[in-house]
C-alpha positions in Angstrom: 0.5 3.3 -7.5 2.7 3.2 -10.7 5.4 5.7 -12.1 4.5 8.4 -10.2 7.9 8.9 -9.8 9.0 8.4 -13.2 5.5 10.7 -14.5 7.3 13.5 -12.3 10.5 12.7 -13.4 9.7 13.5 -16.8 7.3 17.0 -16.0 10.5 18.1 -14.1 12.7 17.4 -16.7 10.7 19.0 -19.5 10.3 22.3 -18.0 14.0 22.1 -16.4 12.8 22.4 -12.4 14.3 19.0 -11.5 17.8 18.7 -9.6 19.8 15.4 -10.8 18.8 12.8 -8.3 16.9 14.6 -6.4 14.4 12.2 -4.0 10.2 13.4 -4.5 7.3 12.3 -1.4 3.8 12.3 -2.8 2.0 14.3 0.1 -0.6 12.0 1.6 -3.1 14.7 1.9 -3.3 16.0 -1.3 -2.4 12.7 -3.4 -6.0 10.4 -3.9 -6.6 7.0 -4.8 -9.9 6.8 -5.9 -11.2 3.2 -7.7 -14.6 2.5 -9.3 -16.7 -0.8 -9.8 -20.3 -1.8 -11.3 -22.6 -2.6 -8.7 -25.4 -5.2 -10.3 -25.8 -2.8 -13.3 -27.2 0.2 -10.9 -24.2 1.9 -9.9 -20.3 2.8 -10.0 -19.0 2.1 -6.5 -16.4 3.7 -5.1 -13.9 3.2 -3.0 -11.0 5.3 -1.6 -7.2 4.5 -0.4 -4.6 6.5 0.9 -0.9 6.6 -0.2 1.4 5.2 1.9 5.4 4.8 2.4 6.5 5.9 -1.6 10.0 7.4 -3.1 10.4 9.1 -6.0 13.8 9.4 -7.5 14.6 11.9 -9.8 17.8 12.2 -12.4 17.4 15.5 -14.6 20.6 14.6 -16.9 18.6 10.8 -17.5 14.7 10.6 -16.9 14.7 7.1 -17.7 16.9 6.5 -14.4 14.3 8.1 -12.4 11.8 5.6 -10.6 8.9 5.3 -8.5 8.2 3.1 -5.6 4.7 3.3 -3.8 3.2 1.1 -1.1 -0.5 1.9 -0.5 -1.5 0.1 3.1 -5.1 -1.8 2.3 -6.1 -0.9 5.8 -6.5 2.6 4.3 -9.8 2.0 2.0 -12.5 4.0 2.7 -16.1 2.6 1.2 -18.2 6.1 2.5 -19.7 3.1 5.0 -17.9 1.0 7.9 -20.0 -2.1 7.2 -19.2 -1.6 3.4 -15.6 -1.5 3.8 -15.8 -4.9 6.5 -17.7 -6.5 3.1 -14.8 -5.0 1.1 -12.1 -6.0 3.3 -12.7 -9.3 3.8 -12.6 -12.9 1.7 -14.7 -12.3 -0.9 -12.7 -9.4 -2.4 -9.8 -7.7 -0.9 -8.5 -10.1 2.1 -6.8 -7.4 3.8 -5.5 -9.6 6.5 -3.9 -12.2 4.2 -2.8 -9.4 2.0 -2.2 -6.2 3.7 -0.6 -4.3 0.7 -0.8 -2.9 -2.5 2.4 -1.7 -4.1 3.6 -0.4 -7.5 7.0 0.1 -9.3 7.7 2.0 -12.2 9.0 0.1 -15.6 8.5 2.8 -18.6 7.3 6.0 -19.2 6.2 6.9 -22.8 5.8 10.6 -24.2 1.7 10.6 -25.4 1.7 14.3 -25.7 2.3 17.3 -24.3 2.0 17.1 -20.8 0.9 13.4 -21.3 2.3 10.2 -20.6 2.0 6.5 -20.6 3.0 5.1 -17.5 3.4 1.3 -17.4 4.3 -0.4 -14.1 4.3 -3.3 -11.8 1.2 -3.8 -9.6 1.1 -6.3 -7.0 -2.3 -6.8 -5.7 -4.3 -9.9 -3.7 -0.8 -11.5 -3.7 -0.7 -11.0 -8.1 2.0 -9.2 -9.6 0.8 -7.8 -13.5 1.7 -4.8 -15.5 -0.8 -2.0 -15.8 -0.4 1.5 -17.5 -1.8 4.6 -16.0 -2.8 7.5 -18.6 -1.1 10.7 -16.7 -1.8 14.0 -17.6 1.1 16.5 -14.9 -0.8 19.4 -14.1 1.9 21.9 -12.6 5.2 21.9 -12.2 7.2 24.4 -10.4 7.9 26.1 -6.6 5.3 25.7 -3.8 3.9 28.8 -2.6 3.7 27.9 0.8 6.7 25.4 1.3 9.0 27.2 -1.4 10.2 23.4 -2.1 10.3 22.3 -5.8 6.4 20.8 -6.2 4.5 18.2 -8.9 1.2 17.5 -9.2 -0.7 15.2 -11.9 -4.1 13.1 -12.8 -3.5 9.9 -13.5 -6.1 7.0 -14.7 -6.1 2.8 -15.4 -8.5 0.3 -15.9 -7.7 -3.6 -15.0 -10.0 -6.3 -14.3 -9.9 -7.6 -11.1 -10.4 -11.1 -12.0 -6.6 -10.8 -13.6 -5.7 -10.6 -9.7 -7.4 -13.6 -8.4 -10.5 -11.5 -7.0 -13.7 -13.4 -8.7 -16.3 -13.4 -6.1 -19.6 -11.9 -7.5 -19.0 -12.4 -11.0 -20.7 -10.4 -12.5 -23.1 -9.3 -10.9 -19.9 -7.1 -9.2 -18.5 -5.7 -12.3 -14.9 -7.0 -13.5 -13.6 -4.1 -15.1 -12.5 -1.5 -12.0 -11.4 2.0 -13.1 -8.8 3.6 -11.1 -8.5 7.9 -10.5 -5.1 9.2 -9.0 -5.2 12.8 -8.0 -1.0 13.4 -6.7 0.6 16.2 -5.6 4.5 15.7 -4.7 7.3 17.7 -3.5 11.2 17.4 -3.0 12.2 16.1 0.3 
């Protein structure tokens, strides 16, 4: 969802593996999207998407020229429970047919550390557009053992209220505040 391609940009950079330019994927297998909301006080919920069409662009000579586009298909979410995710899906929350997407772009990424940055970025959700930042630790940077291509991985984390984009239904009793996990591996393509 936000700068991962910025986050990336900026690992790369500081331990000098990055090409100028060069264009990142996440992987979709090893890059999770994990969100979790109060249920009535008992419970965290959680719910699951998968990362969809994304580009990562990477400048080594000018990190702040790098950027990160993701688009994460709402038809992805995975509640652990098909009637769940029907609930989920539909009017009262994430309207999946009238809004079939989520998608982030990159705006700013802030040093907070070593290894640590603030990533702040645009996130359009439920037809909303608002900034959010996303806490990112990079965990690795370096060669793939098994693909030999240059390879990024990082944890990333946000909180937002979901009220902010328009979803109020079950207010709230279904908490407001939803905390968002990113697990993300990515590797030159």
């Amino acid at each position: 969802m936000k700068s991962f391609v910025r986050v990336l940009a900026v690992a790369l950079l500081a331990s000098g593996a990055a090409v100028a330019a060069e264009t990142y994927k996440l992987d979709p297998v090893h890059t999770q999207i994990t969100f979790y909301v109060n249920h009535l006080g008992f419970s965290n919920s959680s719910g699951r998407f998968h990362v969809g069409d994304n580009q990562l662009q990477l400048d080594e000579k000018d990190w702040s020229k790098s950027s990160v586009q993701v688009t994460i298909p709402l038809s992805t979410l995975d509640m652990g429970n098909a009637t769940w995710k029907e609930h989920v899906s539909g009017a009262r929350f994430f309207e999946v047919e009238k809004f079939p997407t989520m998608t982030f772009k990159s705006t700013q990424v802030e040093a907070a550390g070593a290894n640590q940055f603030k990533v702040t970025g645009d996130l359009n959700l439920h037809g909303v557009t608002k900034p959010v930042v996303l806490d990112v630790k990079v965990n690795k940077v370096g060669a793939h053992p098994m693909s030999r291509k240059p390879a990024a991985g990082f944890s990333a984390s946000a909180k937002l209220k979901r009220s902010e984009f328009g979803m109020t239904q079950m207010l709230p009793m279904i908490g407001d505040e939803v905390e968002i996990r990113i697990e993300a591996e990515a590797s030159a393509s």
